[in-house]
C-alpha positions as protocol buffer text, in pm:
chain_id: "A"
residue {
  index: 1
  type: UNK
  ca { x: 0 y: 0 z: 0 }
}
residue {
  index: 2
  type: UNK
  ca { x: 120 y: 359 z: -100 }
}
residue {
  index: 3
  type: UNK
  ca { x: 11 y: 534 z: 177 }
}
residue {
  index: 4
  type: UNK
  ca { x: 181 y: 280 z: 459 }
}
residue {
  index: 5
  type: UNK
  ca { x: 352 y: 430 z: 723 }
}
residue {
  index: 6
  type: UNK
  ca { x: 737 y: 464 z: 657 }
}
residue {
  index: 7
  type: UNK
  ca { x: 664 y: 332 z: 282 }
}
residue {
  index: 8
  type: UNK
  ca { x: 813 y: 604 z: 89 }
}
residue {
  index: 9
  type: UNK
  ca { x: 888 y: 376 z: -262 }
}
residue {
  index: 10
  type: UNK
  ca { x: 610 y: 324 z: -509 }
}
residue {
  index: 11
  type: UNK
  ca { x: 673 y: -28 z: -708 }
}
residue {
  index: 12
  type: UNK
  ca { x: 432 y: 3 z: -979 }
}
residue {
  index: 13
  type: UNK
  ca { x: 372 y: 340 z: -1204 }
}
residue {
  index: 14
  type: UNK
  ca { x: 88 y: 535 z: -1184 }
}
residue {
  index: 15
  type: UNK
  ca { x: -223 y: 364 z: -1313 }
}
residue {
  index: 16
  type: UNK
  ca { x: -386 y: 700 z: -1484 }
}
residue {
  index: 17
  type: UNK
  ca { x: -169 y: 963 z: -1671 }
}
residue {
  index: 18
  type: UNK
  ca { x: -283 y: 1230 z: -1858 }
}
residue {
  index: 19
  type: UNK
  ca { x: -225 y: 1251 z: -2196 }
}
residue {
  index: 20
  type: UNK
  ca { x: -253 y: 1638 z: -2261 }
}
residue {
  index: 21
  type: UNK
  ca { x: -190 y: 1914 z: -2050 }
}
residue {
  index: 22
  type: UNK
  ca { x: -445 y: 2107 z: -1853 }
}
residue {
  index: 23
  type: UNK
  ca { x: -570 y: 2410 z: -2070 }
}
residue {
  index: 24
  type: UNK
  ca { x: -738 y: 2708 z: -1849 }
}
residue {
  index: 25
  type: UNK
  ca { x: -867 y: 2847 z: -2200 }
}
residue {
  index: 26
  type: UNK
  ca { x: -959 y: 2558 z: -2355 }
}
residue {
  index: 27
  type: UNK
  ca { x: -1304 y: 2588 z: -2411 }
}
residue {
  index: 28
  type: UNK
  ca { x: -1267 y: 2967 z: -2479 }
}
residue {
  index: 29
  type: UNK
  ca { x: -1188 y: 3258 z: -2208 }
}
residue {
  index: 30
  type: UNK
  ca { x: -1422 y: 3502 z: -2053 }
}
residue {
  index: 31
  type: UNK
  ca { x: -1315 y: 3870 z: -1995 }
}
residue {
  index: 32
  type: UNK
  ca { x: -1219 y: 3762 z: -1660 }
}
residue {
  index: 33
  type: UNK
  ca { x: -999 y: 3462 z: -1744 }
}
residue {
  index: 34
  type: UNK
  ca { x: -834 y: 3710 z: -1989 }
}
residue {
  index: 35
  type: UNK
  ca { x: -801 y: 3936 z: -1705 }
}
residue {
  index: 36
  type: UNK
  ca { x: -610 y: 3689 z: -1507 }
}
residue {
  index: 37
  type: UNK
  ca { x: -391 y: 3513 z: -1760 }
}
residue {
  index: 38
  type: UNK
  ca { x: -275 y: 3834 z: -1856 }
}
residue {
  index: 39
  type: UNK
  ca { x: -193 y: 3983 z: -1452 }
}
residue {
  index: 40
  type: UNK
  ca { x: 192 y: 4042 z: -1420 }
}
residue {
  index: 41
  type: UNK
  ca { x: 220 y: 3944 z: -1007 }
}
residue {
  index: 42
  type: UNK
  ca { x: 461 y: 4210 z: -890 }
}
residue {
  index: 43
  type: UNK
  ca { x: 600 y: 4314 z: -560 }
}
residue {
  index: 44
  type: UNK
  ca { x: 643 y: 3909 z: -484 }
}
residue {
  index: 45
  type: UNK
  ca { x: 910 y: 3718 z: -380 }
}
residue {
  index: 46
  type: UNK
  ca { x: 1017 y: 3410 z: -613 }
}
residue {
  index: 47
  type: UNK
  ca { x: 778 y: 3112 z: -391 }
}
residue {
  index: 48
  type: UNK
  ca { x: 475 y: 3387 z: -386 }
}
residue {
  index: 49
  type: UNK
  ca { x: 512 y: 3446 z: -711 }
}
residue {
  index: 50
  type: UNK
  ca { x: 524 y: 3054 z: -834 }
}
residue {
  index: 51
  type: UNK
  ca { x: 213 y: 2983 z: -629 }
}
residue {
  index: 52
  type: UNK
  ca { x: 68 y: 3273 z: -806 }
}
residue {
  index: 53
  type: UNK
  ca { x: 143 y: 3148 z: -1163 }
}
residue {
  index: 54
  type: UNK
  ca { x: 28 y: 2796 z: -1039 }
}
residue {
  index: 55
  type: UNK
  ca { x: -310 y: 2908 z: -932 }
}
residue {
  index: 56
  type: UNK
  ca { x: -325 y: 3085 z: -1287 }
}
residue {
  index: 57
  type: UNK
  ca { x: -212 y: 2800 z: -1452 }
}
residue {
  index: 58
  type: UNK
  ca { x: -544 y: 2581 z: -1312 }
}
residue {
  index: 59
  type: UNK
  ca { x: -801 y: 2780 z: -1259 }
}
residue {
  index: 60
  type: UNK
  ca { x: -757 y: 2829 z: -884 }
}
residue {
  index: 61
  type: UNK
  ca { x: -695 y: 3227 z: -896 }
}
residue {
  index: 62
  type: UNK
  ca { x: -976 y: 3415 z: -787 }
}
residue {
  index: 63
  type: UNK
  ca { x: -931 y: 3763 z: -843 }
}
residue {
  index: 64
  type: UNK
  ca { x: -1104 y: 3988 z: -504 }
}
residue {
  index: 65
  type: UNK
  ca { x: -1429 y: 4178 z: -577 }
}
residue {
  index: 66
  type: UNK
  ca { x: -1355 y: 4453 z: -291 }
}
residue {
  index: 67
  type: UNK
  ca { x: -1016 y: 4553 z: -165 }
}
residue {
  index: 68
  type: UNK
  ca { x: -874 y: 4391 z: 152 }
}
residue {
  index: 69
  type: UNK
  ca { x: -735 y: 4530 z: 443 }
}
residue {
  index: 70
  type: UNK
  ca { x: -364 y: 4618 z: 444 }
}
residue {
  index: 71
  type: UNK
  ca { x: -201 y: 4449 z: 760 }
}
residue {
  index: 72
  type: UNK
  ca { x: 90 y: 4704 z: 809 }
}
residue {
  index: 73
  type: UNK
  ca { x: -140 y: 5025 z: 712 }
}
residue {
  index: 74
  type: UNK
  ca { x: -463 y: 4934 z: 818 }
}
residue {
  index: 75
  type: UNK
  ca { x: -665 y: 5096 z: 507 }
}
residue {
  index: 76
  type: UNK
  ca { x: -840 y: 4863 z: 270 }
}
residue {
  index: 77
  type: UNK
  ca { x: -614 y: 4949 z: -23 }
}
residue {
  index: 78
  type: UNK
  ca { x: -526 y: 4558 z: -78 }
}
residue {
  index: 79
  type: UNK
  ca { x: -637 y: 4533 z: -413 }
}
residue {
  index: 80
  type: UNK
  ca { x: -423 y: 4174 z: -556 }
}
residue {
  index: 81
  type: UNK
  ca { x: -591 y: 3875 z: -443 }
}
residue {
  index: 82
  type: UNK
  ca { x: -390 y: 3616 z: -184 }
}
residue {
  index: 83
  type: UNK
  ca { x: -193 y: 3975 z: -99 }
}
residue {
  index: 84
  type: UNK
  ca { x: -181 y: 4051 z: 290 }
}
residue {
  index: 85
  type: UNK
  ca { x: -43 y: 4413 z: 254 }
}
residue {
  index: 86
  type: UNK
  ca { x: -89 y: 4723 z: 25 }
}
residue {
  index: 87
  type: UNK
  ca { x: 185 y: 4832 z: -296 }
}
residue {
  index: 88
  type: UNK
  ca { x: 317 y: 5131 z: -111 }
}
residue {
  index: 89
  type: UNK
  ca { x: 368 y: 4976 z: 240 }
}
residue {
  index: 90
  type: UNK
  ca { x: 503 y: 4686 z: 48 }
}
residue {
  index: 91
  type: UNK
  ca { x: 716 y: 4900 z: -168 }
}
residue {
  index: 92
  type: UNK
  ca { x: 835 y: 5181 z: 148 }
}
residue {
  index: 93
  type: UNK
  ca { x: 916 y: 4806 z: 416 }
}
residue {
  index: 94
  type: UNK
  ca { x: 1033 y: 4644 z: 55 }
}
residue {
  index: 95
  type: UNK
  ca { x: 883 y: 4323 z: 187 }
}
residue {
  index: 96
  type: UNK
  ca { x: 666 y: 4057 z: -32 }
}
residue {
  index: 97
  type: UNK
  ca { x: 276 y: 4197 z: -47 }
}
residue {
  index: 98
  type: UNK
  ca { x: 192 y: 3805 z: -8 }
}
residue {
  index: 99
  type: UNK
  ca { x: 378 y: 3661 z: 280 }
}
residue {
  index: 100
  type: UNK
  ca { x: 536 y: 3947 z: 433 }
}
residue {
  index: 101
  type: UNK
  ca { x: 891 y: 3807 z: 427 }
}
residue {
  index: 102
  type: UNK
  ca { x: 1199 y: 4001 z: 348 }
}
residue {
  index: 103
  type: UNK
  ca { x: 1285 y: 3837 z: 65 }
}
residue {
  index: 104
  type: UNK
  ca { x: 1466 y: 3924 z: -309 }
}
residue {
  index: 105
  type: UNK
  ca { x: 1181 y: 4065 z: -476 }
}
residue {
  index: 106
  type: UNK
  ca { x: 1173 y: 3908 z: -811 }
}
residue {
  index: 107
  type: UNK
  ca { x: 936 y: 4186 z: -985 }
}
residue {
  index: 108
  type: UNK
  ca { x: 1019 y: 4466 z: -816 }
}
residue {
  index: 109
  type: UNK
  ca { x: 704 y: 4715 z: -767 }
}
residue {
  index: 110
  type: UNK
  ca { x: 719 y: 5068 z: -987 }
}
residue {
  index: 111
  type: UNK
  ca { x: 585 y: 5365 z: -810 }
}
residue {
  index: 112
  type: UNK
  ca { x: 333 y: 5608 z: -932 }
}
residue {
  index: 113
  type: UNK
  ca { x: 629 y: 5835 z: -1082 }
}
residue {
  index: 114
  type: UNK
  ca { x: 801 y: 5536 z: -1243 }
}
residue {
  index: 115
  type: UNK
  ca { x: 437 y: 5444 z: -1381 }
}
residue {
  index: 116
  type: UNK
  ca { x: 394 y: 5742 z: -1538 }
}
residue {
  index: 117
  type: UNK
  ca { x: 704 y: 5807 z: -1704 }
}
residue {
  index: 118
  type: UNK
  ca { x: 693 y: 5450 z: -1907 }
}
residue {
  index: 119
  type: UNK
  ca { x: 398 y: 5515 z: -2030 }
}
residue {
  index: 120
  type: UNK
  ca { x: 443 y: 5836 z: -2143 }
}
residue {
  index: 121
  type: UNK
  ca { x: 804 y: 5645 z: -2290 }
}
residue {
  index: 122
  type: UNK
  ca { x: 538 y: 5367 z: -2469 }
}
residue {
  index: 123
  type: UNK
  ca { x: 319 y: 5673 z: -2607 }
}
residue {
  index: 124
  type: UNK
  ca { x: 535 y: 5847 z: -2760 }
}
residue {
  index: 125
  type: UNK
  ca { x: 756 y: 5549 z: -2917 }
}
residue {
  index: 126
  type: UNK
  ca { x: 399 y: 5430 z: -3053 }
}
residue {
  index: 127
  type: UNK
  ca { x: 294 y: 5722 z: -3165 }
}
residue {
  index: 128
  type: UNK
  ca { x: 65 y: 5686 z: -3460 }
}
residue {
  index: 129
  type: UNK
  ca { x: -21 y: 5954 z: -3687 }
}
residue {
  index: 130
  type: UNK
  ca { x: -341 y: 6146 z: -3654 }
}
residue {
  index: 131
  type: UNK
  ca { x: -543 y: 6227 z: -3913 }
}
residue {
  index: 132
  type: UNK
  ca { x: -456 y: 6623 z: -3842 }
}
residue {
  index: 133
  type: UNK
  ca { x: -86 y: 6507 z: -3864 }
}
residue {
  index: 134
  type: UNK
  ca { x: -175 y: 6326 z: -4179 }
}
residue {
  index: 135
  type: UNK
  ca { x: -305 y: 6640 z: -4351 }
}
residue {
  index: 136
  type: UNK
  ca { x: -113 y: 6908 z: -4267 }
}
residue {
  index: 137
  type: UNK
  ca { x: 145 y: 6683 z: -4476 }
}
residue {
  index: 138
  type: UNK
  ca { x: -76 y: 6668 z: -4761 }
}
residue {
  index: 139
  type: UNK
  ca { x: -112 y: 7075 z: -4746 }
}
residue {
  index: 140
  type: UNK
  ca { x: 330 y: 7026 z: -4715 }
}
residue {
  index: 141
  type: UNK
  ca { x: 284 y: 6876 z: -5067 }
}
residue {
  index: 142
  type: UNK
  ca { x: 31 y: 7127 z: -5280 }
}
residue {
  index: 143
  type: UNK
  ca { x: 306 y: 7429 z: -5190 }
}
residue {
  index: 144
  type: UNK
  ca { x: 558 y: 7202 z: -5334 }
}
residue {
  index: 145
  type: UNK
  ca { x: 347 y: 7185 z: -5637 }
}
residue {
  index: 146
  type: UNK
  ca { x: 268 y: 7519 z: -5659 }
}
residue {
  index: 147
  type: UNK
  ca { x: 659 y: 7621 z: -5695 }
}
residue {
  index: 148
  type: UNK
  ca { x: 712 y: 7403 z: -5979 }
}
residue {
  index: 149
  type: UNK
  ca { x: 377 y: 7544 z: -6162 }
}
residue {
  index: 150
  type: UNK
  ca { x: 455 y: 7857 z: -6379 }
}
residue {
  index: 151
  type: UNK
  ca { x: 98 y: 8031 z: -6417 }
}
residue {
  index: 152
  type: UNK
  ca { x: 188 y: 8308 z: -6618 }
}
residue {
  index: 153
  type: UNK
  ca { x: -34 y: 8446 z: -6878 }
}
residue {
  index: 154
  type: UNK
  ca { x: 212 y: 8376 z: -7140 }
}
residue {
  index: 155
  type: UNK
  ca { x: 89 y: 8046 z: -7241 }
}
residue {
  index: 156
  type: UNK
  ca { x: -255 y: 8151 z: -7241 }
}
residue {
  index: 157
  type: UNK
  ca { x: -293 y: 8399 z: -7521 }
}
């Protein structure tokens, strides 16, 4: 029996294997399964942020619906799910939000400033032309064309 006392060694192979891996999207996402697949855990040690991906992975994450109470602070400004403390307190005691342990952060939090500046950064390296942008280029090309047009009245007579 597997589950004897002291019996750590298995002799025979597991009797039911799977034969694909488990698919969280299989059957087509919702807007909250999107939501979550696409959540970057930051502000996490390396374990929190494992058991994070692993509760992704199969369906266990379960994102809050009202923000928790922050443990060092004492506001309800928790707003990650399985977190126990708030980004800023987390980010000012640069402990893990999830367990609380002063470990290597492995995604380190970005403050509001930081947040800011990046995606001002992203903006303007994407920066698509507008349709104002677009014509004032086209009106750039008529006073070319006008130059090179000679409307005298000579060749009219």
């Amino acid at each position: 029996m597997s589950s004897q006392k002291g019996n750590a060694s298995r002799t025979r192979p597991q009797k039911h294997q799977n034969m694909t891996a488990f698919k969280n999207n299989k059957y087509g996402a919702n807007a909250q399964q999107k939501k979550v697949n696409e959540k970057v855990h930051d502000g996490v040690c390396q374990h929190c942020k494992d058991v994070l991906e692993w509760k992704v992975k199969y369906n266990k994450y379960k994102p809050l619906t009202q923000p928790r109470k922050c443990v060092k602070c004492m506001q309800k400004s928790v707003k990650d799910a399985y977190h126990v403390m708030c980004k800023p307190c987390a980010l000012k005691l640069e402990l893990c939000a999830k367990c609380g342990k002063k470990e290597e952060i492995v995604v380190p939090l970005t403050t509001p400033d930081e947040e800011t500046a990046t995606t001002d950064q992203a903006s303007k390296k994407g920066h698509k032309k507008t349709k104002e942008d677009e014509d004032a280029e086209d009106f750039d090309d008529f006073d070319e064309l006008d130059s090179d047009c000679d409307l005298s009245d000579d060749g009219l007579g």
